[in-house]
NUMI-412617 format. One line per 3 residues: for each residue z negated, y, x of N, C-alpha, C, CB. Coordinates in steps of 0.02 Angstrom, whole numbers, plus 32768, in hexadecimal, padded with zeros to 4 digits. Last residue first. Glycine has a CB too. Layout:
% NUMI-412617
Z/Y/X/Z/Y/X/Z/Y/X/Z/Y/X ~ ...
END
This chain:
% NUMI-412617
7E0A/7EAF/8748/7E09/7E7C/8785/7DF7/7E2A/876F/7DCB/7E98/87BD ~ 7E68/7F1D/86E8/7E2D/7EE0/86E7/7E33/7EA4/872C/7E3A/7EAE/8694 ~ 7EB8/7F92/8715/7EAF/7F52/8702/7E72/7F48/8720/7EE4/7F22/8713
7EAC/8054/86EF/7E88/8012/8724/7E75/7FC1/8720/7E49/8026/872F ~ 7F09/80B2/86C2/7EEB/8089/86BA/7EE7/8059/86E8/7EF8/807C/868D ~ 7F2C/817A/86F6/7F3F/8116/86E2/7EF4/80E7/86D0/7F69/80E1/8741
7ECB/81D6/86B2/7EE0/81B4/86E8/7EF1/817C/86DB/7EBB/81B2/8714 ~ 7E8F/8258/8660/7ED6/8246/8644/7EEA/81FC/868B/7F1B/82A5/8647 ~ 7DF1/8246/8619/7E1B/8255/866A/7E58/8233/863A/7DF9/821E/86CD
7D98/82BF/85B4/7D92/826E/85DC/7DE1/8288/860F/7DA0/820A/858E ~ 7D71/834B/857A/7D59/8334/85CD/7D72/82F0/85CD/7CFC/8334/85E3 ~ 7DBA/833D/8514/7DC2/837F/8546/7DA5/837D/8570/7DB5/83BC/8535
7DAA/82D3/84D1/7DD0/82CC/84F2/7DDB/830E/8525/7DFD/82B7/84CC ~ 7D20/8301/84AF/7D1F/82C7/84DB/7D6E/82CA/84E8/7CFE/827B/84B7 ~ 7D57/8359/8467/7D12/836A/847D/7D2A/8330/84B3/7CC3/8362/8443
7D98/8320/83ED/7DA8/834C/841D/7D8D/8362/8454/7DAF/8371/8409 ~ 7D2C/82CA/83B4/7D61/829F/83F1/7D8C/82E8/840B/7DA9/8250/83C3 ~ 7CD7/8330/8376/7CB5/830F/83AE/7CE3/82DE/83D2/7C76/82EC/8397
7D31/8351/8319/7D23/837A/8344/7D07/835D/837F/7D00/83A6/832A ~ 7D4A/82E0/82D0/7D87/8301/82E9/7D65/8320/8329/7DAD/8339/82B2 ~ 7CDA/82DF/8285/7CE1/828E/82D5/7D22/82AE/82E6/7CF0/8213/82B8
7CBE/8335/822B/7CA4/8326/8267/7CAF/82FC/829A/7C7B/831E/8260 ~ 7D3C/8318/81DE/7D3B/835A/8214/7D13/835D/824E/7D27/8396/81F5 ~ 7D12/82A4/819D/7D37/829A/81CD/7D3E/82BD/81FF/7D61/8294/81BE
7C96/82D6/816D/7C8B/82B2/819D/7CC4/82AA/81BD/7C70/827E/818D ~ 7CCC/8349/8101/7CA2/8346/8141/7C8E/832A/8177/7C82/8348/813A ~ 7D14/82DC/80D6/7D4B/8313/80E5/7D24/8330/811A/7D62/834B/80A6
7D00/823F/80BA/7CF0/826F/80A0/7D01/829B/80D6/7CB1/826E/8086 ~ 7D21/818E/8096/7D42/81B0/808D/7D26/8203/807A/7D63/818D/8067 ~ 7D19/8104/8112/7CF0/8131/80FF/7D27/8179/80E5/7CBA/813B/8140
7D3F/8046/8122/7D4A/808D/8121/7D34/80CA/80F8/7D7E/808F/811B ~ 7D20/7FE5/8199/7CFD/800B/815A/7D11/8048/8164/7CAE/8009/8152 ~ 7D52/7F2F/81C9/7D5E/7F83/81B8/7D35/7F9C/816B/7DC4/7F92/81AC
7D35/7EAC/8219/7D1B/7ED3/81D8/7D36/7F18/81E2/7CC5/7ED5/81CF ~ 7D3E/7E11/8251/7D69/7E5D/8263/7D6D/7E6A/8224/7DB9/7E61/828C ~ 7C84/7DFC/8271/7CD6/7DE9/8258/7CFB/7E0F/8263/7CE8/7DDE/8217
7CCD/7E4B/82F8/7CB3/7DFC/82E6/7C8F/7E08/82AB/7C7F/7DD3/8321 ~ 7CEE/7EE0/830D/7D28/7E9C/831F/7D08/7E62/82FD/7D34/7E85/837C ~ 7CF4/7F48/829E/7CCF/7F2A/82B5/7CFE/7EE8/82D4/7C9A/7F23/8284
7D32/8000/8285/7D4D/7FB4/828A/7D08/7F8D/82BE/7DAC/7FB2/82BB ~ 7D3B/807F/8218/7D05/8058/8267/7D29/8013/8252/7C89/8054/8263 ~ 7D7C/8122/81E9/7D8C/80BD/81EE/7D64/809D/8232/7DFB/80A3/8200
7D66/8193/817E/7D61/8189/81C6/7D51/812F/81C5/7D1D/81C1/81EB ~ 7DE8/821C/814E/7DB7/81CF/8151/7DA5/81C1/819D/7DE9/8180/8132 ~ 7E40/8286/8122/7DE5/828A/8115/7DCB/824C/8105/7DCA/82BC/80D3
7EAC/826A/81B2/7E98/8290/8168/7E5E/8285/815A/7EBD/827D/812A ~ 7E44/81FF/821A/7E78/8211/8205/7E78/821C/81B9/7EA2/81E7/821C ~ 7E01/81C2/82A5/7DF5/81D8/8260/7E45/8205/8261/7D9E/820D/8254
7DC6/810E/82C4/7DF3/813A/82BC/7DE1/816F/8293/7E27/811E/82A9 ~ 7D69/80B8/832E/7D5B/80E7/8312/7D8D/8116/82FB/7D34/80FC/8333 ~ 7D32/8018/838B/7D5C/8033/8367/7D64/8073/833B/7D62/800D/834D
7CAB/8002/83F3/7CB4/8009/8397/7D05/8046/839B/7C4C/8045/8361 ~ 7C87/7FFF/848A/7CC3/7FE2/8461/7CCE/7FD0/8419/7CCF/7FAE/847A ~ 7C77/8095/84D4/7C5E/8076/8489/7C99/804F/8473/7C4B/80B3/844C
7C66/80E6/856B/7C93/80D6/8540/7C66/8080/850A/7CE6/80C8/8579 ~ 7C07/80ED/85C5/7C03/8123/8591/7C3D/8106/8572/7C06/8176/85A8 ~ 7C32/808F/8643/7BE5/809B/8611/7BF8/80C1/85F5/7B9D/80B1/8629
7CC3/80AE/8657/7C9E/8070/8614/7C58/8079/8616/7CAA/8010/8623 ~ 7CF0/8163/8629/7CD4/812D/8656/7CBC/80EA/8637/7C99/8149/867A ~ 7D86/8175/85D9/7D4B/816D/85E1/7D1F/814B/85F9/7D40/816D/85C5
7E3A/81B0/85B9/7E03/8168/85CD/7DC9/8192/85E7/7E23/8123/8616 ~ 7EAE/81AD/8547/7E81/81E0/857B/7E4A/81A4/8596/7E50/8232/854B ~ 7F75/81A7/8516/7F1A/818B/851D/7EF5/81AC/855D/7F11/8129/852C
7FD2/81AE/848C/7FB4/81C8/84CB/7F69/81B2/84E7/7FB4/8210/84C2 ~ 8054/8182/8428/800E/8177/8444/8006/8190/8494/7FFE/8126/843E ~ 80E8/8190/843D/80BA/81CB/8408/807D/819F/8418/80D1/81D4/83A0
8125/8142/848C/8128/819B/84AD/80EF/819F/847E/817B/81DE/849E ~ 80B2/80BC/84CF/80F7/80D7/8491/80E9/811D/849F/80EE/80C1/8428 ~ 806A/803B/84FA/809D/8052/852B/80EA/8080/8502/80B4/8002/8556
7FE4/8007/84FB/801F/800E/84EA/8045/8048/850E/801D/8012/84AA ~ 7F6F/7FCE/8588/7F8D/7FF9/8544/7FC4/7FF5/8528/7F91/8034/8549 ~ 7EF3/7F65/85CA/7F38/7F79/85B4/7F2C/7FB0/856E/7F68/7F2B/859F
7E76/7F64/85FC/7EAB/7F45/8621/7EEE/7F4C/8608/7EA0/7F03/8628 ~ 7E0F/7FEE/862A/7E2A/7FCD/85F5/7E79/7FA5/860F/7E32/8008/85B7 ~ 7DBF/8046/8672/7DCF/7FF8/867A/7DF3/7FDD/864A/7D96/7FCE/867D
7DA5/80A7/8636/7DC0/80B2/866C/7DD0/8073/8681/7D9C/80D5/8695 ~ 7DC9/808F/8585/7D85/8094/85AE/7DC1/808D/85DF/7D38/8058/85A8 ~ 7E02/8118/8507/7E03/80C8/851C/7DCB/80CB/854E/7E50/80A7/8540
7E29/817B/8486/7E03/8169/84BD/7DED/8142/84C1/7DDF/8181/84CD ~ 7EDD/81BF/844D/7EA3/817A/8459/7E84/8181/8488/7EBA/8133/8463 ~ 7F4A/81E0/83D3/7F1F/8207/8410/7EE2/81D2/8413/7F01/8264/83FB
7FEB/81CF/8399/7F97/81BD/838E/7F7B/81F4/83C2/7F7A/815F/83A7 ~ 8047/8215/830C/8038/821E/8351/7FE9/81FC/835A/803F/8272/8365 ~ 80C2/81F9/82AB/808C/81FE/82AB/8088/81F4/8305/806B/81CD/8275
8165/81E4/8267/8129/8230/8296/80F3/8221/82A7/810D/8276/826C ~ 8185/8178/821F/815E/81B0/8200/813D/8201/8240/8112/817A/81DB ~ 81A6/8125/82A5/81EB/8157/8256/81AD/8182/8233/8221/8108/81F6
8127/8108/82D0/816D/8135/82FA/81A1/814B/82D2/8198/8109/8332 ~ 80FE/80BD/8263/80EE/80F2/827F/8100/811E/82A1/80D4/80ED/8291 ~ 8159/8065/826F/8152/8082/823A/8150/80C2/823D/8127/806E/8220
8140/801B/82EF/8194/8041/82E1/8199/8068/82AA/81D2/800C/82D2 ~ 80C0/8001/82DF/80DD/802E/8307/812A/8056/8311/80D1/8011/8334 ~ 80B7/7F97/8294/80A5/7FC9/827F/80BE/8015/82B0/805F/7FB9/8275
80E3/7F2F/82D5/810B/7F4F/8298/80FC/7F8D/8281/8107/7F2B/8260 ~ 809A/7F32/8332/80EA/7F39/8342/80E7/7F65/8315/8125/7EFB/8339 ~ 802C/7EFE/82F6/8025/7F43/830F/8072/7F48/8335/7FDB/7F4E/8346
804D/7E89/82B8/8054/7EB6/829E/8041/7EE9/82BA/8044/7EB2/8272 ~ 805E/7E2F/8344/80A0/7E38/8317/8083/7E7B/82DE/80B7/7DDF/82E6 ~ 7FE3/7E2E/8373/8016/7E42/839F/804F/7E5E/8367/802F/7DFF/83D2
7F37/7E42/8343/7F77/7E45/8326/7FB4/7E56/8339/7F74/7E62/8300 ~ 7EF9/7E0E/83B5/7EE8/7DFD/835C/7F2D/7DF6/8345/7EBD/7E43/8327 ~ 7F1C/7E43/8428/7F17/7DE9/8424/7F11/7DEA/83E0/7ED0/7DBA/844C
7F24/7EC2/8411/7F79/7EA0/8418/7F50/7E56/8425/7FBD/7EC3/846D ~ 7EB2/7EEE/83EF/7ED9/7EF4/83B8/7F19/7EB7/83C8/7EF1/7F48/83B0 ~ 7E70/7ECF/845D/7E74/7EA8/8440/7E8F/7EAD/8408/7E4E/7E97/8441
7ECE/7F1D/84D3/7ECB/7EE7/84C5/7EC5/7EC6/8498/7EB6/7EDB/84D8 ~ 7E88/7FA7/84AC/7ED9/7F9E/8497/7EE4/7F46/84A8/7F18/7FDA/84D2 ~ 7E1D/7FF2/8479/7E09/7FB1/84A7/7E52/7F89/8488/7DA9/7F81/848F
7DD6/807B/845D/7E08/805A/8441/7DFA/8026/8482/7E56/8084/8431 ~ 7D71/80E6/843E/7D4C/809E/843D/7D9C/8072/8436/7D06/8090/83EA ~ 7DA4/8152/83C4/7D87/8142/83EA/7D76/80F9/83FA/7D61/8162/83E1
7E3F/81A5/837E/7E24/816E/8376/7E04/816D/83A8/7E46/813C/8369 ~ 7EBA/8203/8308/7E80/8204/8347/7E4C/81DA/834E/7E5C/823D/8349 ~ 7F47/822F/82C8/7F0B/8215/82BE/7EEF/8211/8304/7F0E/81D4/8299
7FD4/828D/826E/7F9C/826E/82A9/7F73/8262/82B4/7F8F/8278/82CB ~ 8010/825D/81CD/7FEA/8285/81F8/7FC4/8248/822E/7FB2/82B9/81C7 ~ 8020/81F6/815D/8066/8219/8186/8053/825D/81BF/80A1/823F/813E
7FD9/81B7/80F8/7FC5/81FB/8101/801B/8226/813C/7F62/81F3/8136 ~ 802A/8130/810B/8028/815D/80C9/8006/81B1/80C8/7FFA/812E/8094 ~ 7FF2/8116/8188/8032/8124/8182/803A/815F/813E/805A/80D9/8179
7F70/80FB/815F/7F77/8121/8193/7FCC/8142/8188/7F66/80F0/81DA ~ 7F69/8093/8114/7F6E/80C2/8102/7F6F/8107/8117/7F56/80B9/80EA ~ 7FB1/802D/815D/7FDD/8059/8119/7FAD/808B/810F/7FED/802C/80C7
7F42/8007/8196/7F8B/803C/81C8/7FA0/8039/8189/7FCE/801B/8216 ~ 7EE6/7FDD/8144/7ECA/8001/815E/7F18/803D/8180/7E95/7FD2/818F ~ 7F2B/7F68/811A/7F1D/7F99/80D9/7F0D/7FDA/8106/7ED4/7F7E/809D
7F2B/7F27/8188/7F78/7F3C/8172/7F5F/7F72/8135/7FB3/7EEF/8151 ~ 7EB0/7F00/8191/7ECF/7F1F/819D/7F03/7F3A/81A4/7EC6/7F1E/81A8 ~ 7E95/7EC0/811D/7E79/7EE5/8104/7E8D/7F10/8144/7E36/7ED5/80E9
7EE3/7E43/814B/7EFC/7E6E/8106/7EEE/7EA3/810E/7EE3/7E60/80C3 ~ 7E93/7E16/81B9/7EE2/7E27/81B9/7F07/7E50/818A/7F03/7DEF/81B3 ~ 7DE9/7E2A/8198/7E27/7E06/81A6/7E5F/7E3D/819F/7E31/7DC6/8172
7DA6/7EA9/8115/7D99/7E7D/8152/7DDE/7E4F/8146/7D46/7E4E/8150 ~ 7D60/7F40/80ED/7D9F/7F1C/80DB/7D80/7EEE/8120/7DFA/7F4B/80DB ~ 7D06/7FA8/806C/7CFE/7F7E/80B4/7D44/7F69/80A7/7CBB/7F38/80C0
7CF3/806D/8053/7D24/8039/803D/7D0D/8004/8076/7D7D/8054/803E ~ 7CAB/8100/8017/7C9F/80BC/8047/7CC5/807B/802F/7C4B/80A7/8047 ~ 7CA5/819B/7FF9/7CC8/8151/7FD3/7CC8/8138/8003/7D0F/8148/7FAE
7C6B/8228/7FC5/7C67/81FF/7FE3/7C80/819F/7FC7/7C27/8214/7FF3 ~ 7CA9/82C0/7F81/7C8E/8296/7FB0/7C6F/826E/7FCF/7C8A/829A/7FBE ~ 7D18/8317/7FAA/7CE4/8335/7FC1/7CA6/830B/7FCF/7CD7/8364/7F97
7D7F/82BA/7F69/7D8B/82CA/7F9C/7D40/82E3/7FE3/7DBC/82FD/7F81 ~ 7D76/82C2/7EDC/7D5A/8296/7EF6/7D54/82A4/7F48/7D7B/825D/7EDF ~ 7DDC/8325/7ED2/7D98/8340/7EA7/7D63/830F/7ECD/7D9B/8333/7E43
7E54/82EA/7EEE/7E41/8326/7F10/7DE1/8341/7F07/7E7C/8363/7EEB ~ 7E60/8287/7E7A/7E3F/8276/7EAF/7E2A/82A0/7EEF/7E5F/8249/7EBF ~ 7E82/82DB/7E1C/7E2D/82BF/7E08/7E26/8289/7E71/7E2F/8263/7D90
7EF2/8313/7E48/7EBC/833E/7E3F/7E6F/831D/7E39/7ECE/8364/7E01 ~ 7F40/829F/7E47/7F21/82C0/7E8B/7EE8/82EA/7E9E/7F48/82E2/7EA1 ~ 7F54/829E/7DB4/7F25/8262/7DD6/7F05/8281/7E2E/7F66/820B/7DE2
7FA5/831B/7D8B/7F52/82F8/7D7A/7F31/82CE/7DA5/7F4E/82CA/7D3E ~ 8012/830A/7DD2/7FE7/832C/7E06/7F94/8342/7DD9/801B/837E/7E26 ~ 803A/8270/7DB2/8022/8280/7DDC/7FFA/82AD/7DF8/803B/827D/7DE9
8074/8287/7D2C/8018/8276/7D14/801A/8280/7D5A/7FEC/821D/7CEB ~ 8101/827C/7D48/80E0/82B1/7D18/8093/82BA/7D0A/80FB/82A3/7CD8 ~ 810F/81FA/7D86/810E/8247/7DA4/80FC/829B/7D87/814E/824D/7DB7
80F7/81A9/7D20/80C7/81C1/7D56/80D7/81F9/7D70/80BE/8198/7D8B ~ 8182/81DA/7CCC/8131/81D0/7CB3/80F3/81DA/7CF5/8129/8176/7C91 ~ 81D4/81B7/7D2C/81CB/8206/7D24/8184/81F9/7CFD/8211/8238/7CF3
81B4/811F/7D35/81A8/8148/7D7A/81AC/818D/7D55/81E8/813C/7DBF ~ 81CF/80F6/7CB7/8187/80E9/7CD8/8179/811A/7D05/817F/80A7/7CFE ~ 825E/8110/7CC0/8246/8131/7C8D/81F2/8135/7CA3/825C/8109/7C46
827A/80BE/7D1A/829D/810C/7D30/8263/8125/7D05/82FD/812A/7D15 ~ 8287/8058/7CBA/8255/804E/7D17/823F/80B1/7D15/82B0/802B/7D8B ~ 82DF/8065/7C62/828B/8054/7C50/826A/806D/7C92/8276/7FF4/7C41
8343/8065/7CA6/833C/80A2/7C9C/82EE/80A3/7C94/8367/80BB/7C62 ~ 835A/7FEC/7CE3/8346/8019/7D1F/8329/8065/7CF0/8399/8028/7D5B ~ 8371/7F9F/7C58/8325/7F87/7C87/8313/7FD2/7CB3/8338/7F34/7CD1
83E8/7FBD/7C2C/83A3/7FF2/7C14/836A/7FDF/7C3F/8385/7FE8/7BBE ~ 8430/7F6D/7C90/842D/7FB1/7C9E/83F5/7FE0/7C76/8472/7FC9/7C92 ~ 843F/7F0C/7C25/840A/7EFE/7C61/840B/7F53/7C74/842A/7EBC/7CAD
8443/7F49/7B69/8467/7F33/7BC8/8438/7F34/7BEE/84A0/7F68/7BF4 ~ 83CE/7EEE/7AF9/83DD/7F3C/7B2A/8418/7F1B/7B65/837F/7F62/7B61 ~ 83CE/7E5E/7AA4/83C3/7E64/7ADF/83EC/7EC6/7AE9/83E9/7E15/7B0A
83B7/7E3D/79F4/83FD/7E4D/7A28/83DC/7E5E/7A5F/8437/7E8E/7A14 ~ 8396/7DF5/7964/838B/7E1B/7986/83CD/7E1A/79C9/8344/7E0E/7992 ~ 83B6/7DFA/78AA/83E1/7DFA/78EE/83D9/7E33/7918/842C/7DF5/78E2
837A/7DED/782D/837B/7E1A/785B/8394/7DDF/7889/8335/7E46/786A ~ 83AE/7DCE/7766/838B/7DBA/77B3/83A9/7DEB/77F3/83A0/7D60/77C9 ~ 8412/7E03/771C/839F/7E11/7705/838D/7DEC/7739/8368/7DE3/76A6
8483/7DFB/7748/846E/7DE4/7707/8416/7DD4/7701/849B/7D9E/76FA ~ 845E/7E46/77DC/847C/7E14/77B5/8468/7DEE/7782/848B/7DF3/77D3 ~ 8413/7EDE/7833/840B/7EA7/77E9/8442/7E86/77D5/83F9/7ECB/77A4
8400/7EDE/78E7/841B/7EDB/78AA/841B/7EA9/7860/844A/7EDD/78BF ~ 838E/7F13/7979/83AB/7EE8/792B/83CF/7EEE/7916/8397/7EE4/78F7 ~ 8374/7F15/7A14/836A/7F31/79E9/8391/7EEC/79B1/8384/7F7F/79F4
8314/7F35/7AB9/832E/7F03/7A8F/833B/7F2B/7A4B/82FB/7EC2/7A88 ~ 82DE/7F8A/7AF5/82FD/7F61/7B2B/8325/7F24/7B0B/82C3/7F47/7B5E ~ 828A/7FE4/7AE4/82DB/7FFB/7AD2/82F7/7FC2/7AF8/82FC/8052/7AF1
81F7/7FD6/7ACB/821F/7FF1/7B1E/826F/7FE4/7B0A/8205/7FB1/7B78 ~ 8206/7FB3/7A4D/81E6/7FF5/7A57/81FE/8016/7AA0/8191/7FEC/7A53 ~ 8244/7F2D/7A5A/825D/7F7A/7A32/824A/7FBE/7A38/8252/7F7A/79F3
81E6/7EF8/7A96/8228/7F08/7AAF/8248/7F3D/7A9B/824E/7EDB/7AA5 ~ 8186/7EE0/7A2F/8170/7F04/7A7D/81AB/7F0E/7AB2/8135/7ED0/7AA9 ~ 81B6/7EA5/79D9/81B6/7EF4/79D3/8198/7F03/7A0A/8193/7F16/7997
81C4/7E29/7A23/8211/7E57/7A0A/81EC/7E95/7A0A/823F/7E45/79B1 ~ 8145/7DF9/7A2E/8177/7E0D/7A69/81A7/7E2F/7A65/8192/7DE2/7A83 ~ 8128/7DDF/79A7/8114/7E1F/79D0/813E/7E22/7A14/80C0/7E1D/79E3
818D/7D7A/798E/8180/7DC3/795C/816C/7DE0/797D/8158/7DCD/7922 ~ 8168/7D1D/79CB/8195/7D44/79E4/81A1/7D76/79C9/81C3/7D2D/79EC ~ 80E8/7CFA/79AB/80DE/7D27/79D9/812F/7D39/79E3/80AF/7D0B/7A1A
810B/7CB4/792A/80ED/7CF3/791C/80E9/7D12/795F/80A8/7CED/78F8 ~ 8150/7C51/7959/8186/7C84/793B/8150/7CB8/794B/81A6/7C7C/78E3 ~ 8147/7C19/7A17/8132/7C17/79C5/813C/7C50/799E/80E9/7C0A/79B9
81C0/7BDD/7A79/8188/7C04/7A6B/8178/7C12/7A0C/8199/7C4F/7A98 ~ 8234/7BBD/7A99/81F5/7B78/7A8E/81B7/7B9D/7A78/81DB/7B44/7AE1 ~ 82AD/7BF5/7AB3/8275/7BFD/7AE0/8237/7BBD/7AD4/8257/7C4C/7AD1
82FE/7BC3/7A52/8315/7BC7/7AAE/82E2/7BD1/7AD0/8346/7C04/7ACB ~ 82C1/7BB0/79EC/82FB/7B86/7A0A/82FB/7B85/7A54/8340/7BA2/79F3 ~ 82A3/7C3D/79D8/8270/7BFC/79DB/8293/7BAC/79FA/8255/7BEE/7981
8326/7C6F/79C2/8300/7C7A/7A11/82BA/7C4C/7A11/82E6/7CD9/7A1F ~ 8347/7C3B/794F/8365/7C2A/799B/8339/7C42/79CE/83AF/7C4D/79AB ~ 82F2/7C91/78FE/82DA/7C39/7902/8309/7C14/7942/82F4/7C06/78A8
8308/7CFF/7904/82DA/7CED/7918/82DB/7CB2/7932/82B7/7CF4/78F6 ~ 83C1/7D11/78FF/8382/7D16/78E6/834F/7D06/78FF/837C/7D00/78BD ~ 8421/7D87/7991/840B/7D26/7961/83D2/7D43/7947/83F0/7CC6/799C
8491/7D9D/79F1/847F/7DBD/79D2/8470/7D93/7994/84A2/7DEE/79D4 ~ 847B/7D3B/7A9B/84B5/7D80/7A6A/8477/7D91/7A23/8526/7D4B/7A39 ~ 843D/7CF9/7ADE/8470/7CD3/7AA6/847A/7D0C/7A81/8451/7C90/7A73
8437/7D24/7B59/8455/7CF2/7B69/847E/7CDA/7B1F/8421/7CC1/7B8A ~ 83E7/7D81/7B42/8416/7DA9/7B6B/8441/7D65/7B66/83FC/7DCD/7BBD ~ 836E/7D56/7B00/83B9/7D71/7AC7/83F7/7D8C/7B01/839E/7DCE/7A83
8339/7D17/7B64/835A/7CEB/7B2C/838F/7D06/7B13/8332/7CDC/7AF3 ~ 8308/7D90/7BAA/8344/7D61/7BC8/835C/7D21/7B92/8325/7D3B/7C15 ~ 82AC/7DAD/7B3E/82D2/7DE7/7B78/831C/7DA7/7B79/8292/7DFA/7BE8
825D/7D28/7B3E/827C/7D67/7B06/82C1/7D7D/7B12/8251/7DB1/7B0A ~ 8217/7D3A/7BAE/8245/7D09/7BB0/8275/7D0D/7B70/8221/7CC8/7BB6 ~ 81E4/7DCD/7BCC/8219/7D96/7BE6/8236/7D6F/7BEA/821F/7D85/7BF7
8185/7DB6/7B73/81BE/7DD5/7B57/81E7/7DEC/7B8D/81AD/7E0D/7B2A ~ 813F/7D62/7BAD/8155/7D58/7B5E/8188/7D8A/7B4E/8116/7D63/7B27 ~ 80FC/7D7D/7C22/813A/7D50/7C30/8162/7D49/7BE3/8120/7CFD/7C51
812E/7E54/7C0D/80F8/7E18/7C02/8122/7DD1/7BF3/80C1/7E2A/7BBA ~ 8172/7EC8/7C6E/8177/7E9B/7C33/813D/7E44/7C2E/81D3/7E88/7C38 ~ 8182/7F16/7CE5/813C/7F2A/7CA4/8143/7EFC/7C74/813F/7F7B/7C74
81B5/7EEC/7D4F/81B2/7F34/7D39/81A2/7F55/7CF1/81ED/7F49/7D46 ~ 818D/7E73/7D7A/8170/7EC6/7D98/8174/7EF1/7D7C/8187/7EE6/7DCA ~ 81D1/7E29/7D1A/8179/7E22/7CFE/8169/7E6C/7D3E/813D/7DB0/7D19
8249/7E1F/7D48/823A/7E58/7CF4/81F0/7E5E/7CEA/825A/7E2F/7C9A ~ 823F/7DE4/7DB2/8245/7E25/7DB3/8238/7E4D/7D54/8299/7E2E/7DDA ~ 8213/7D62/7D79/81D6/7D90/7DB0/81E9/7DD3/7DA3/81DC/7D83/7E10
8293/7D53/7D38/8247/7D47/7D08/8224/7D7C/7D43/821A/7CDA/7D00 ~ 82E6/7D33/7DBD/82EE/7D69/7D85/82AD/7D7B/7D4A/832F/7D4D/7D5A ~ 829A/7D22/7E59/82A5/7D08/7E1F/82AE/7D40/7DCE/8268/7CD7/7E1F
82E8/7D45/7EE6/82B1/7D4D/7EB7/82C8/7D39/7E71/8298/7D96/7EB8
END
């Protein structure tokens, strides 16, 4: 990775990156060298410096009524980082609170394609609790997405998480992992809409397009909890019956 990319993650704008890494290269110079080295125009390197100075990442000295600026050791970069992260972690159990408050309710998120489901198992993972899903049809996840429901599964197996799935009595394949379990349902009464719920969401996956909508309220999830307990306390625990 490129050194510029990494100073631009961890909050520096490309101007006072290229700043940043001028004075790390020519020591401790007046202005008009780093216009030299960078090409950039005096008056914005004026602001790039004190937007350095203020994150301690650069500082001065006066020689005969001119300033000599100087580059921080790279090592202040991790403290700056360190410094961002106790900052959030200090506004965190504000921010949880305004989203605890949201919680009660109601947030409708769509996602579609490959992205929007990888957005969908992070966030499954990120809760780190067991989830419960109707209408599963384990084929066509593994023709869509063979390689990332791997991946996602070794994840998922380091985090704990446990599924619980109702498939149809015909269903021609499952996976095959200790922490998923599956119950099957006759195929007239089995619904091939996709249906997870987990913590206080509830995710319908549409295959054509392959659209996910995810629904975020604490009542509704409790309710589709209760009604797949319901159905898994009568469907049948019996192998599965390939597809002829």
């Amino acid at each position: 990775m490129e050194i510029s990319a990494v100073l631009r993650d961890v909050g520096l704008s490309p101007g006072e990156a290229k700043v940043y890494l001028a004075l790390l290269k020519l020591g401790a110079v007046p202005v008009h060298k780093i216009k030299e080295e960078t090409g950039l125009h005096r008056t914005t390197i004026y602001d790039f410096l004190e937007k350095l100075l203020k994150k301690g990442l650069a500082g001065f000295v006066v020689k005969n009524n001119v300033n000599y600026y100087n580059a921080a050791h790279p090592d202040k970069l991790l403290a700056f980082v360190h410094e961002k992260e106790e900052n959030v972690g200090e506004v965190l159990p504000r921010l949880l609170e305004v989203m605890k408050k949201r919680e009660e309710g109601l947030n409708v998120e769509v996602y579609q394609g490959e992205e929007g489901f990888k957005t969908l198992l992070n966030d499954i993972l990120r809760t780190k609790k067991d989830f419960v899903a109707f209408g599963i049809d384990e084929s066509k996840f593994k023709e869509m997405f063979p390689v990332l429901m791997e991946q996602y599964f070794k994840k998922e197996e380091k985090a704990g998480i446990k599924e619980r799935l109702l498939t149809s009595e015909g269903a021609g394949f499952v996976y095959k992992k200790k922490n998923i379990y599956y119950r099957y349902i006759p195929e007239e009464y089995f619904n091939p809409t996709p249906t997870l719920a987990y913590g206080n969401k509830i995710a319908s996956i549409i295959w054509e397009p392959f659209t996910i909508i995810l629904i975020e309220n604490k009542q509704l999830a409790e309710s589709y909890k209760k009604h797949f307990e319901l159905l898994w306390s009568i469907a049948g625990k019996k192998p599965i019956i390939p597809r002829t």
